[in-house]
C-alpha positions as CSV (number, residue, x, y, z in Angstrom):
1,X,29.8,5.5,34.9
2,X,28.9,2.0,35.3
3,X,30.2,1.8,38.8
4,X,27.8,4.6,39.5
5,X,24.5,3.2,38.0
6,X,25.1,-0.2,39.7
7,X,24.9,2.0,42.8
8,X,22.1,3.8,42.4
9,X,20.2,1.2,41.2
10,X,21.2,-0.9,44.9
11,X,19.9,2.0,46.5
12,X,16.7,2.7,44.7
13,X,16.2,-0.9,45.0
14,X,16.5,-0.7,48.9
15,X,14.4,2.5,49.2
16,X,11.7,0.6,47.7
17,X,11.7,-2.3,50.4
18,X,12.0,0.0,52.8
19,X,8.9,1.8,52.1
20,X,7.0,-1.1,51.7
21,X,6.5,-0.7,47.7
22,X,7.8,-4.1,46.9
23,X,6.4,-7.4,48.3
24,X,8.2,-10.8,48.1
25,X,6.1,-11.7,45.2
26,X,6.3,-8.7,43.3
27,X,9.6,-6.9,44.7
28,X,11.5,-5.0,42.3
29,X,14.2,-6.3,40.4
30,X,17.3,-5.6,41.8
31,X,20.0,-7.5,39.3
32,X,22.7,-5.4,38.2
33,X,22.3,-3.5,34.8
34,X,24.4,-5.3,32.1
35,X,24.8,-2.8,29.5
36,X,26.0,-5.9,27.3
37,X,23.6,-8.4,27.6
38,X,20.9,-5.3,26.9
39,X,22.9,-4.8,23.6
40,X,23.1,-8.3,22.5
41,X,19.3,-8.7,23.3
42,X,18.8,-5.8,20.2
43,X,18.1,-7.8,17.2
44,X,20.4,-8.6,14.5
45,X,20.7,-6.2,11.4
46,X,17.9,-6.8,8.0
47,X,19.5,-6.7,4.7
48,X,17.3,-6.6,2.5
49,X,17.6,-6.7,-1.7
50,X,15.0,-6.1,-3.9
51,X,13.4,-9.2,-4.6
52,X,13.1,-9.5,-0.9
53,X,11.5,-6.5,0.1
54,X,8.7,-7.0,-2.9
55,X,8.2,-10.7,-1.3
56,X,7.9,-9.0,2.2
57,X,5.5,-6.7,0.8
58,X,3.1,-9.4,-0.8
59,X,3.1,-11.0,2.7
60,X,3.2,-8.8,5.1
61,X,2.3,-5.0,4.7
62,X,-0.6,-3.9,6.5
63,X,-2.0,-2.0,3.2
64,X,-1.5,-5.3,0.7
65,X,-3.4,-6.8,3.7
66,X,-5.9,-4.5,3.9
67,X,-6.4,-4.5,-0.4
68,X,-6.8,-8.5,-0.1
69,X,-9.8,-7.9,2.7
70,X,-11.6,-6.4,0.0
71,X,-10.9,-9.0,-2.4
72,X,-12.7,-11.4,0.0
73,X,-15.4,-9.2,0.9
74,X,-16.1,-8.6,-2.6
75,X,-16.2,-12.7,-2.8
76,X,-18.5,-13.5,0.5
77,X,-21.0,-10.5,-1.2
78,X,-21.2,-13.1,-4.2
79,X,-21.8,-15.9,-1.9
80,X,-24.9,-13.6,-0.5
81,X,-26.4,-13.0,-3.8
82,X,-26.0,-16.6,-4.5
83,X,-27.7,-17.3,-1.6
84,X,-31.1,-16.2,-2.9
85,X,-30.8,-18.1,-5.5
86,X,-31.3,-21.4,-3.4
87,X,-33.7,-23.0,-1.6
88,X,-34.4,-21.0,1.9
89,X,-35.4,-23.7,4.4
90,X,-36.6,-22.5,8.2
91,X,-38.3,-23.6,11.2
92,X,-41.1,-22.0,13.3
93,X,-42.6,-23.2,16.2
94,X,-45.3,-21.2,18.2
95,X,-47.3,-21.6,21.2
96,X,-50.6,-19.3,22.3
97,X,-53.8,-19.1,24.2
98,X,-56.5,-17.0,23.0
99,X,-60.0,-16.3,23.6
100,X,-63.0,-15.2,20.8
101,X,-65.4,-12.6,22.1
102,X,-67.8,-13.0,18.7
103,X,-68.7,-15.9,16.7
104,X,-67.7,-15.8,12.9
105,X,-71.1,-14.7,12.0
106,X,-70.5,-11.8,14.6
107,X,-72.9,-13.6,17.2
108,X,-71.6,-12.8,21.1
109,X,-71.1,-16.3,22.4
110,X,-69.3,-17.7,25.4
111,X,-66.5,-20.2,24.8
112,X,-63.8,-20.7,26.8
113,X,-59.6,-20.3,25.9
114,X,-57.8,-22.5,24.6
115,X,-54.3,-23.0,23.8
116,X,-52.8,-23.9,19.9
117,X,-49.4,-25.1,19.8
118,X,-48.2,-25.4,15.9
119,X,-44.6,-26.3,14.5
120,X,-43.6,-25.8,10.8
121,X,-40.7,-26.5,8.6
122,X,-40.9,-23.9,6.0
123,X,-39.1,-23.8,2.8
124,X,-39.3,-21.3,-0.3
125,X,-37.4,-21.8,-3.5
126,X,-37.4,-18.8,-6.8
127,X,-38.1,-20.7,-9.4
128,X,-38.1,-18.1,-12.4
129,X,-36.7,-14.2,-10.8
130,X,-34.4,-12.1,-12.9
131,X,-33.4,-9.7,-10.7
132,X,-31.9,-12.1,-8.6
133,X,-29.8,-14.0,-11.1
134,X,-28.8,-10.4,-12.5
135,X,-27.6,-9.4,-8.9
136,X,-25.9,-12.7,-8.5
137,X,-24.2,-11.9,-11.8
138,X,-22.9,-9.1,-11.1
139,X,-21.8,-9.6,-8.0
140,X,-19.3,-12.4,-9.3
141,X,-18.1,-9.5,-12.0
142,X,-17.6,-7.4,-8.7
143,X,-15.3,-10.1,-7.0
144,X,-13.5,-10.7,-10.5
145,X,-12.9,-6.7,-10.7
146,X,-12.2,-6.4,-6.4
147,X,-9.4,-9.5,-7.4
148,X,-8.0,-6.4,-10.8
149,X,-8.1,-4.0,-8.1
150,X,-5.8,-5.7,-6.1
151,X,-3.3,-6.3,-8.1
152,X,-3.9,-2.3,-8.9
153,X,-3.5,-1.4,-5.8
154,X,-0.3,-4.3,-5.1
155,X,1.8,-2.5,-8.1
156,X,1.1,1.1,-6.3
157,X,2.3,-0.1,-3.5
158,X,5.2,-2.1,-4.9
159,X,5.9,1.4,-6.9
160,X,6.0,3.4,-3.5
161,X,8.3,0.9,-1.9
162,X,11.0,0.7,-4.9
163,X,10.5,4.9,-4.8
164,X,11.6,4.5,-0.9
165,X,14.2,2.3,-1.9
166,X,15.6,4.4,-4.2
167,X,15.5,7.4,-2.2
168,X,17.1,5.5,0.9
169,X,20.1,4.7,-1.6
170,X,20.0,8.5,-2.9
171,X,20.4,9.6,0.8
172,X,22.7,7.0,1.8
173,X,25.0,8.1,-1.5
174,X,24.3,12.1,-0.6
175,X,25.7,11.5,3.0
176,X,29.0,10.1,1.5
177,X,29.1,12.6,-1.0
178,X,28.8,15.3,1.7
179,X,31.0,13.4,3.7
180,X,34.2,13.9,1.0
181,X,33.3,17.7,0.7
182,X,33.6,17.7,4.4
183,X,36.8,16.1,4.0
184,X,38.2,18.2,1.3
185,X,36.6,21.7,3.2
186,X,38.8,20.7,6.1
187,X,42.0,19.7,4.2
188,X,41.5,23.5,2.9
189,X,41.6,24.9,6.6
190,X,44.3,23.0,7.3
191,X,45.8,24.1,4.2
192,X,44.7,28.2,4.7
193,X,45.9,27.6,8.6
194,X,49.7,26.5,6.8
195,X,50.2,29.1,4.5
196,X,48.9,31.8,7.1
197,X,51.6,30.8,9.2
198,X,53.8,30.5,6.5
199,X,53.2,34.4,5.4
200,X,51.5,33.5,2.4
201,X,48.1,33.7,2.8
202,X,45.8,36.4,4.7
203,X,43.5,35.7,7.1
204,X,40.1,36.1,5.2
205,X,41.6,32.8,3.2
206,X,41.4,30.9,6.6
207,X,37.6,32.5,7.4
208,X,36.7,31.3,3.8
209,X,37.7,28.0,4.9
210,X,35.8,28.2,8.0
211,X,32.4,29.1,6.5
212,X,32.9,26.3,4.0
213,X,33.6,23.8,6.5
214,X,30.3,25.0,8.9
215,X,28.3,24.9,5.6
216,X,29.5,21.5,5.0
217,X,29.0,20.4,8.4
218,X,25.2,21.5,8.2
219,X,24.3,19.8,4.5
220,X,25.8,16.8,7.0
221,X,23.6,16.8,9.6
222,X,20.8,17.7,6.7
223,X,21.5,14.6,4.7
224,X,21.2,12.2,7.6
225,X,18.2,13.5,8.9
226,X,17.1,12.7,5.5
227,X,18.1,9.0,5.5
228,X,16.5,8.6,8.7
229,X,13.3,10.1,6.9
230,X,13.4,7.8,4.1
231,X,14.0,4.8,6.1
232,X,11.3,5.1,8.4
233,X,8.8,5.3,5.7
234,X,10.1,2.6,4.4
235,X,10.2,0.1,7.3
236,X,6.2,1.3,8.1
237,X,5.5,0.5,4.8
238,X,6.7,-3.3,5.2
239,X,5.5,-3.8,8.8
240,X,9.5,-3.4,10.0
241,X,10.2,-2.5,13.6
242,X,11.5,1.0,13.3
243,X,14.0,0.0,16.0
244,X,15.8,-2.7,14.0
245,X,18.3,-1.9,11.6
246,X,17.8,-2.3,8.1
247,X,20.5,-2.5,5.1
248,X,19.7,-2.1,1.7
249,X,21.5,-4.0,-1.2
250,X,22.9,-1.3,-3.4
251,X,23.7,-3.4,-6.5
252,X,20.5,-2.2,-8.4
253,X,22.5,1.5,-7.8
254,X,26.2,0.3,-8.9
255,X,27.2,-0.1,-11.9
256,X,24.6,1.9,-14.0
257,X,24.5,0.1,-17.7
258,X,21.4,0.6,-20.0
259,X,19.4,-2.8,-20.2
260,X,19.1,-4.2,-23.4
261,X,15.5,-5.8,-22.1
262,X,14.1,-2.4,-22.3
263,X,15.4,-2.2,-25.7
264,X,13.2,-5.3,-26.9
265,X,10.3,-4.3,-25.1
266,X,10.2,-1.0,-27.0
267,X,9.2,-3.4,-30.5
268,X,6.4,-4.6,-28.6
269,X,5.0,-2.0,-26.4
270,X,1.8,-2.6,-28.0
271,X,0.9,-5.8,-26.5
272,X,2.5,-5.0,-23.0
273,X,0.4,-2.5,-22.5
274,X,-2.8,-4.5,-22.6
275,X,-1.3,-6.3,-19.3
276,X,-1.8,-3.5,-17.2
277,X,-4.2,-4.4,-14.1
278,X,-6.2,-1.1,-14.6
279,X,-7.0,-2.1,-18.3
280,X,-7.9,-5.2,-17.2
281,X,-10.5,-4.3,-14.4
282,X,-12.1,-1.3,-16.4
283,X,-13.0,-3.9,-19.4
284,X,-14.8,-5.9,-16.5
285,X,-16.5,-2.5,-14.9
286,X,-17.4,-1.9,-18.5
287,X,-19.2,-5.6,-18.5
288,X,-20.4,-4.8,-15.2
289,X,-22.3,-1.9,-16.9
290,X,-23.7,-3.7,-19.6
291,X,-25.5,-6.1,-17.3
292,X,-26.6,-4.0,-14.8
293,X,-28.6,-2.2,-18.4
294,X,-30.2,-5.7,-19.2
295,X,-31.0,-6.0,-15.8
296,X,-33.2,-3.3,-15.8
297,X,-35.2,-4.3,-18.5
298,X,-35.6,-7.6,-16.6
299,X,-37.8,-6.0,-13.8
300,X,-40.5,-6.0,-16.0
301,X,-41.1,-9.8,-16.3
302,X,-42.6,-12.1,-14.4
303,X,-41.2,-13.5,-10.9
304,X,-42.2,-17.3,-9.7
305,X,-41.4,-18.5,-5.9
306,X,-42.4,-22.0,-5.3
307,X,-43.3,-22.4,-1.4
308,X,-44.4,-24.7,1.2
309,X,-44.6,-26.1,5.0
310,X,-44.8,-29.0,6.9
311,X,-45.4,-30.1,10.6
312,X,-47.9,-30.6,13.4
313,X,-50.4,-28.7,15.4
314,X,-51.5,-29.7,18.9
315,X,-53.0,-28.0,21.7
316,X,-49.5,-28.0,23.6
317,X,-46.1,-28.7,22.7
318,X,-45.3,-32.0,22.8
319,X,-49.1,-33.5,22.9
320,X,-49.2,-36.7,22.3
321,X,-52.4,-35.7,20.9
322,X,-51.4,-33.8,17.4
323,X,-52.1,-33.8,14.1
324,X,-50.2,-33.6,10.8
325,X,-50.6,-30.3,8.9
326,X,-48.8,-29.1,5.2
327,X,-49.1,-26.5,2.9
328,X,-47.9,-26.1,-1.0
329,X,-47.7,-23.3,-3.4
330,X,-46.3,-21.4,-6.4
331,X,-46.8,-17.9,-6.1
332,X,-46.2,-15.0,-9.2
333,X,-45.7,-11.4,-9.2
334,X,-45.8,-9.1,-12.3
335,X,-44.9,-5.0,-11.9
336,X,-47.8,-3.0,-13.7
337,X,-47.2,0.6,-11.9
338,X,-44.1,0.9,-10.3
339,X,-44.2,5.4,-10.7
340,X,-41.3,5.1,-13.7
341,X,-39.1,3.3,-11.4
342,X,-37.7,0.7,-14.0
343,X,-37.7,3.2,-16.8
344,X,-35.9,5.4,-14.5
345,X,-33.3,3.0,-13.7
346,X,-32.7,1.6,-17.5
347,X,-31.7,5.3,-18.3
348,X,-29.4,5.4,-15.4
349,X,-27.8,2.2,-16.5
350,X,-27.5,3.8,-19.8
351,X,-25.2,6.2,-18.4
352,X,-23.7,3.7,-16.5
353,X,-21.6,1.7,-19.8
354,X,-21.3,5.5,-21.2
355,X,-19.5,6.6,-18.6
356,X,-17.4,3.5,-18.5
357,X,-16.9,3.0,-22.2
358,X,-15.4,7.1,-22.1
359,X,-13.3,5.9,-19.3
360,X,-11.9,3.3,-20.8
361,X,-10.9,5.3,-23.6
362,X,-9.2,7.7,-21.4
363,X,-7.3,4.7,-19.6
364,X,-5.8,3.5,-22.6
365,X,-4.7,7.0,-23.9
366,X,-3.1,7.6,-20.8
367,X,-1.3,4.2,-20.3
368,X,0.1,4.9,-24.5
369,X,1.3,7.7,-23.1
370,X,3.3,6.8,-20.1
371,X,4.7,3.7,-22.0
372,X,6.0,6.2,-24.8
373,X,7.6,8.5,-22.1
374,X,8.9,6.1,-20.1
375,X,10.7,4.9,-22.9
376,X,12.2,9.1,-23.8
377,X,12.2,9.3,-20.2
378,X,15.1,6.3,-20.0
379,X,17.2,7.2,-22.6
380,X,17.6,11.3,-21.2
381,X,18.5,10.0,-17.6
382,X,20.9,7.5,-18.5
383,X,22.5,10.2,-21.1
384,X,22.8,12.8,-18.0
385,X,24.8,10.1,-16.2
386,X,27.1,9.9,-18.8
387,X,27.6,13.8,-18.9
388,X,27.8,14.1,-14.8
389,X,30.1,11.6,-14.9
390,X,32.7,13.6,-17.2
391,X,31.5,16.6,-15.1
392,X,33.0,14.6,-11.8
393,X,36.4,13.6,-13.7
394,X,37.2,17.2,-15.0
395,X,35.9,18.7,-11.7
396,X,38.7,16.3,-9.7
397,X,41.3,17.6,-12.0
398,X,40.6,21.2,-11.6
399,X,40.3,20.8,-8.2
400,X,43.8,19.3,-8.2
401,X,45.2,22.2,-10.8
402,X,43.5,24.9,-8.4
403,X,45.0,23.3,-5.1
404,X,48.2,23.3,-6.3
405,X,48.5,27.1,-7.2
406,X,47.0,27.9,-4.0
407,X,50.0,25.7,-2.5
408,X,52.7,27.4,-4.7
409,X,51.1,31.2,-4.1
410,X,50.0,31.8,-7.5
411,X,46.2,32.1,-6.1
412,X,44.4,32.9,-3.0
413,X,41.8,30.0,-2.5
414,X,38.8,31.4,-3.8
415,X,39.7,29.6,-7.1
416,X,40.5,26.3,-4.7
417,X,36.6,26.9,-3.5
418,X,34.8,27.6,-6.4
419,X,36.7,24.2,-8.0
420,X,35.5,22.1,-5.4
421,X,32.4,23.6,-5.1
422,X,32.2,22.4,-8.5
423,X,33.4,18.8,-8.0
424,X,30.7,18.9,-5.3
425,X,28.4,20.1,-7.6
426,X,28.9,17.4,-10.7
427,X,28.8,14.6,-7.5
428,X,25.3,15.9,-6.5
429,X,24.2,15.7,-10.5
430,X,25.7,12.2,-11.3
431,X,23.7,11.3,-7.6
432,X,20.2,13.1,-8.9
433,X,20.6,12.0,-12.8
434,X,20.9,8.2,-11.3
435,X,18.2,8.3,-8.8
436,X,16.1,10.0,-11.8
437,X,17.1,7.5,-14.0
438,X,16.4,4.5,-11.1
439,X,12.9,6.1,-10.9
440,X,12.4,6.1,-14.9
441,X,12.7,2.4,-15.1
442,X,10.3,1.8,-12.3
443,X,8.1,4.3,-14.5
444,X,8.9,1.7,-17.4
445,X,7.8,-1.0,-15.2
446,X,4.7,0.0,-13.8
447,X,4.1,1.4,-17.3
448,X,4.1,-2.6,-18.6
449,X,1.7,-3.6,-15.9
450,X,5.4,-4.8,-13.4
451,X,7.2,-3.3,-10.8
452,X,9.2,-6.3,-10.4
453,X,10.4,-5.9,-13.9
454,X,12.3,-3.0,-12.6
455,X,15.0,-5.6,-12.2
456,X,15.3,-6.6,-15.7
């Protein structure tokens, strides 16, 4: 085969030249393929644990990128509001030529054009306006609750990425699992095949054997088209080329044992629930609110804007000829009719910190609860484990007793089947009862406010 393809790629390589397609400069490349040196250009293998991927994450996934854009959005916006705030310095410069057709008094008269050159630094600086300091106010609560929202939206994503992880590991344990019924499924034709010969089976316990081996051979091809599923998700999610190979540390799977940790957090669940992110950042939209009402009553008073210029005026620009010019001033502006404008937005605002205040309420009802459940949540999954794994020890002796009737003729395999369709069974419970219970304690953990605690 790779005799052949050096060959055909001499000769495509020589139909080119001949046809003129290929230049000296630009000629097609004619080495030999090297099957090898492809290969060993592939990159090498990621293993990844835990702690790793959640550090990847925080660095490098295009959505915890995207979240921390808004986090410095949110801050530039303060720096616009503060902005106002400070003196607003500009220059102007302007040259004309004009002619009057009437006098001041309205008189025609004749006078000829003339040009006006003027140039002006100008500078205004709010001395005493409300609305502005309210807006630069809440602005900065708007950057302190875009920062909450981040961290919001880094444990949902850190939450989705263990999920993955965990279902990666499910599938990985599901193909080997269907991999050993395969196993077993064919030992049982082989078996059926013996005895048939031997005169002591019939033939329908040789097609039972067949189906269970074709069914078998499906859930195969089944599972890994759902590791292949899982991973992918997975490498998108942390900005990994879908080409490279990724490994997954399994010890968070192995050895199942209840963690005491969770144990002592139980005493003080009270206090780790006030560390959730989303708590956090709805106190601060709640202050928000609260402002944004006093703000509103602030329209009403009084706004001061201290202002000036300075420069020179001259028939053209750079006259020798000119002559110094300056202007000062305080100017003040107070609403007296505004059509219910302020009122209108006072009661708005109102609304505003009731809204929030009901949602908070809501927030930390809801948080109570998935702490407590969590908590139930743990204890049922890890008690399943226990039960699937006596399930998977009385299934492999049943399967062993049922085998070895079939053997000695005391049975046709239909009670060899339904045993290890059994054992498959209790394998395929202890598998879902641990993923369950691996998705209960990151439940736990983004319950406290941590993912990463999913590791305690």
């Amino acid at each position: 085969m790779l005799r052949e393809l050096k060959t055909f790629s001499a000769l495509l390589c020589v139909s080119f030249n001949l046809v003129g397609f290929a230049s000296v400069d630009d000629a097609v490349d004619c080495a030999p393929v090297n099957p090898v040196a492809d290969s060993a250009a592939a990159p090498a293998p990621l293993f990844l644990t835990v702690e790793a991927m959640i550090e990847r994450l925080k660095q490098a996934s295009p959505r915890v990128l995207f979240e921390r854009e808004s986090v410095r959005r949110a801050l530039e916006q303060s720096f616009q509001q503060r902005a106002a705030l400070l003196p607003q310095i500009s220059m102007r410069a302007s040259q004309t030529r004009q002619q009057f057709g009437r006098g001041f008094a309205g008189d025609e008269f004749e006078a000829p054009p003339f040009n006006a050159f003027g140039a002006r630094v100008e500078g205004t600086l709010s001395v005493f306006d409300t609305q502005r300091y309210a807006d630069y106010r809440l602005a900065l609560l708007g950057h302190t609750i875009a920062e909450m929202n981040y961290e919001v939206a880094v444990q949902d994503i850190l939450e989705q990425a263990m999920q993955l992880y965990f279902t990666q590991l499910r599938d990985l344990r599901k193909v080997e699992i269907v991999a050993g019924n395969m196993e077993r499924n064919t030992s049982l034709l082989e078996l059926a095949r013996e005895q048939f010969e031997a005169g002591v089976a019939v033939k329908i316990d040789v097609t039972r054997a067949e189906v269970r081996v074709a069914t078998e051979r499906r859930a195969l091809m089944s599972a890994r088209t759902a590791i292949e599923d899982s991973i992918l998700q997975l490498k998108a999610l942390l900005d990994i080329d879908l080409d490279r190979e990724l490994q997954l540390d399994r010890s968070i799977v192995n050895d199942i044992k209840s963690p005491p940790s969770l144990k002592r957090y139980a005493s003080i669940g009270g206090t780790l629930v006030e560390q959730r992110p989303e708590l956090a950042s709805q106190q601060k939209q709640l202050e928000q609110a609260q402002l944004a009402r006093k703000a509103a009553s602030w329209q009403r008073l009084p706004r001061l804007e201290l202002f000036g210029d300075w420069g020179h005026d001259s028939n053209e620009a750079f006259d020798a000829d000119r002559a110094e010019a300056w202007l000062v001033g305080l100017r003040a502006s107070v609403p007296l009719f505004e059509g219910g404008r302020i009122a209108a937005n006072k009661r708005e605002a109102a609304a505003a910190v009731r809204q929030n205040e009901y949602q908070m309420r809501d927030l930390e009802n809801r948080i109570e609860r998935e702490f407590r459940f969590a908590m139930i949540e743990m204890d049922s999954r890890y008690a399943e484990i226990e039960i699937a794994r006596d399930e998977i020890r009385l299934g492999h002796d049943e399967v062993e007793q049922a085998e070895l009737r079939y053997r000695e003729g005391l049975a046709d395999n239909r009670e060899l089947i339904d045993a290890q369709q059994r054992l498959a069974d209790a394998e395929n419970s202890h598998l879902r009862s641990a993923y369950l219970y691996g998705l209960s304690r990151l439940a736990f953990a983004r319950a406290i406010g941590s993912v990463e605690r999913v590791l305690d």
